[in-house]
C-alpha positions as CSV (number, residue, x, y, z in Angstrom):
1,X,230.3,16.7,62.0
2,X,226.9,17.6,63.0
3,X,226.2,21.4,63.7
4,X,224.0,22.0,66.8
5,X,221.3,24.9,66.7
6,X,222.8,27.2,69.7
7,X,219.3,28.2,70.1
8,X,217.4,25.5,70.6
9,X,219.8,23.8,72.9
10,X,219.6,27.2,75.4
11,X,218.9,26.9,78.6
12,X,217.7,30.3,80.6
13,X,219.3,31.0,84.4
14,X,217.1,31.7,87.1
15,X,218.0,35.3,86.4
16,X,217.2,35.1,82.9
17,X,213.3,33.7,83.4
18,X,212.5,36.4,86.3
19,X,213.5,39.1,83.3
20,X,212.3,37.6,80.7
21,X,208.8,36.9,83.1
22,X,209.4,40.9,83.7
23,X,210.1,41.6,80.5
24,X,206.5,40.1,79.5
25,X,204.4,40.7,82.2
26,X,205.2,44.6,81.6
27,X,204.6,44.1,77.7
28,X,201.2,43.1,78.6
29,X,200.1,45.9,81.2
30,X,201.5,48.5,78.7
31,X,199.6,47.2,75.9
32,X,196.5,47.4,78.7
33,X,197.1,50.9,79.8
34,X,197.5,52.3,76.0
35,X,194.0,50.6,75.1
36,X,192.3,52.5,77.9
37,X,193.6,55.4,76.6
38,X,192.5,55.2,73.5
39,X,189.1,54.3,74.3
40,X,189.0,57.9,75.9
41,X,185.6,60.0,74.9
42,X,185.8,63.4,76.1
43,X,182.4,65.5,76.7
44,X,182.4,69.3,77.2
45,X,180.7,69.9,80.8
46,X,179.4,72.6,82.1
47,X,178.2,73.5,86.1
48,X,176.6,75.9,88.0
49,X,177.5,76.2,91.9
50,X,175.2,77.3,94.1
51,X,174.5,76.6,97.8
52,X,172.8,74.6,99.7
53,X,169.4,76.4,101.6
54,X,168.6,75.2,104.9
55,X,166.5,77.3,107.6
56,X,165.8,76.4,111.5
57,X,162.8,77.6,113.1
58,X,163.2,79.1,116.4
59,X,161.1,78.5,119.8
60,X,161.2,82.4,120.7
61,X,159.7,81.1,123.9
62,X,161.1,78.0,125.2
63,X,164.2,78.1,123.5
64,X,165.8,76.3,121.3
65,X,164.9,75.0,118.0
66,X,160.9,74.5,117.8
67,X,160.3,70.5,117.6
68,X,156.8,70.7,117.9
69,X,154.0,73.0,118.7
70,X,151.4,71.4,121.5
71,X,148.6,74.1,121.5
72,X,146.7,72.1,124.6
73,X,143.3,73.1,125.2
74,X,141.7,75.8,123.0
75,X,138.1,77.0,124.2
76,X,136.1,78.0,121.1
77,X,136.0,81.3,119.9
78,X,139.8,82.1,121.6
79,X,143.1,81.7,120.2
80,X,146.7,80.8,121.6
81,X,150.0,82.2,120.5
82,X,153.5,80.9,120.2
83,X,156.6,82.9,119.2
84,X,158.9,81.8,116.7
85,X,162.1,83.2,114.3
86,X,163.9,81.8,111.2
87,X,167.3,81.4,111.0
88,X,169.2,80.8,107.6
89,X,171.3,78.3,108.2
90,X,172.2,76.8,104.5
91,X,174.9,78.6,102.1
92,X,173.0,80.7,100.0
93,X,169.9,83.3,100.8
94,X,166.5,82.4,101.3
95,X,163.4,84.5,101.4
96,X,160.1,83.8,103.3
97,X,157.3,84.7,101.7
98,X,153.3,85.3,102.5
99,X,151.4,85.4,99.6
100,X,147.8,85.2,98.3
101,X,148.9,83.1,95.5
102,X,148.4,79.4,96.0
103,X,151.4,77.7,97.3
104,X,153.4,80.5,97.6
105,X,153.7,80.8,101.3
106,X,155.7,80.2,103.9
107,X,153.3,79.1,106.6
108,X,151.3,75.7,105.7
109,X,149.7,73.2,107.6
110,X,148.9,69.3,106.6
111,X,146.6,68.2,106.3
112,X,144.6,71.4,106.0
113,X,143.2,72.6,109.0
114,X,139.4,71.5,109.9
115,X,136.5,74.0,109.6
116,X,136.5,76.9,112.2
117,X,140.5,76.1,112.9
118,X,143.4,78.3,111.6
119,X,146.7,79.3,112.4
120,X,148.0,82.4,111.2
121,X,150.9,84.5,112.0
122,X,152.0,88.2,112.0
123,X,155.0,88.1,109.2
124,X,153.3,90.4,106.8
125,X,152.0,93.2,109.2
126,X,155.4,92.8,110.6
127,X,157.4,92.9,107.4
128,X,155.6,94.2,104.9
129,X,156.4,94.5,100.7
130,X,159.4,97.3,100.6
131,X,161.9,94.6,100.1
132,X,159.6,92.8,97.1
133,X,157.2,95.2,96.1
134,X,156.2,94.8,93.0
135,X,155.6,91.4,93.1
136,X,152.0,90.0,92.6
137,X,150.3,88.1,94.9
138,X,152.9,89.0,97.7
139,X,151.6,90.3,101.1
140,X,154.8,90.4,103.2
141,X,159.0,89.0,102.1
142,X,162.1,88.9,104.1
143,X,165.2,88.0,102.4
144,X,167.5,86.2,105.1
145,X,171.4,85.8,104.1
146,X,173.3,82.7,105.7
147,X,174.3,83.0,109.1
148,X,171.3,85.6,110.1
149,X,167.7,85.7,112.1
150,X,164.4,87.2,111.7
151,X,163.3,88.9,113.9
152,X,160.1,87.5,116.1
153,X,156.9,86.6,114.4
154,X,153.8,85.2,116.6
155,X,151.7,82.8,115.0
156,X,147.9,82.3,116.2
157,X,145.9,79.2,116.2
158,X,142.4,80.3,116.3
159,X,139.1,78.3,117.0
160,X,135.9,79.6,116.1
161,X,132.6,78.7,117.5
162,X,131.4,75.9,114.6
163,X,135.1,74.1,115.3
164,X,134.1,70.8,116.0
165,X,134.5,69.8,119.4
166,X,137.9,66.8,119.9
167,X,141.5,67.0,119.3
168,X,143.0,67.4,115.9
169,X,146.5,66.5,114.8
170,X,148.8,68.3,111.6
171,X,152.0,69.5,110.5
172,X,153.2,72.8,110.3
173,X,155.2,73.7,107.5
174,X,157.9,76.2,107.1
175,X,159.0,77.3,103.8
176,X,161.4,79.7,101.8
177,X,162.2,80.2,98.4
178,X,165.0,81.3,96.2
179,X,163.1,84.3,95.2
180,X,161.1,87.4,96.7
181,X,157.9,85.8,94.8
182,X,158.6,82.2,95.6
């Protein structure tokens, strides 16, 4: 008598080829998942939070937020005026600055102004050094915390009498800085 091998002669039930399907196809995502983890490199980290600045300039005068500034017609050797404020409206404090220093100022125009043009403003007879004195270079600082206004500055565009004659175009910049001495 000839013995048959039980297990080569076995036939799986429907049953038994979804499990034994199962049965691999979860072999193979384990074996996945445990080789991601050990590829794993871990890296000490280290963060500092801070806040994000942001600052609106005000038109005092028209209301609003000031979009542009459209002097019109300036006659040599007379100036106009336009009132503005500063609001902080970013997370963390933000101080505006006048300064002799280079670059350290809160009022800027580009490009520079032509010959016998300027624009100036009244920030640092207004506000003075008591909340940054000390600090070289400074003329005038306001430290503004979120949420909070200046009070109203007026800034002059003067034209002397060797301006040359025509329309000029620039950009007035506002600035602040994270510190009393920018």
């Amino acid at each position: 008598m000839k013995l048959r091998n039980p297990i080569t002669n076995m036939r799986l039930s429907r049953t038994g080829r979804i499990f034994l399907a199962a049965a691999i196809v979860a072999i193979t995502v384990t074996g996945t998942v445990v080789a991601v983890f050990l590829s794993n490199f871990v890296v000490p980290s280290t963060v500092t939070i801070t806040g994000a600045p942001g600052m609106t300039v005000n038109d005092v005068q028209n209301g609003g937020t000031l979009v542009a500034l459209t002097w019109g017609d300036v006659q040599e050797t007379t100036s106009a005026n336009h009132q503005i404020s500063i609001t902080d409206t970013g997370l963390t404090n933000i101080w505006i600055v006048d300064s002799t220093t280079a670059g350290v100022e809160s009022l800027t125009t580009n490009p520079n102004l032509p010959t016998g043009v300027s624009l100036t403003w009244d920030f640092s007879s207004r506000i003075g050094t008591s909340a940054c004195s000390g600090a070289a270079g400074v003329t005038g600082c306001l430290m503004l915390t979120p949420g909070t206004t200046s009070g109203t500055f007026t800034l002059t565009l003067g034209v002397a009498a060797n301006a040359a004659l025509g329309s000029t175009s620039f950009n007035t910049i506002f600035s602040s800085y994270s510190t009393a001495t920018g």
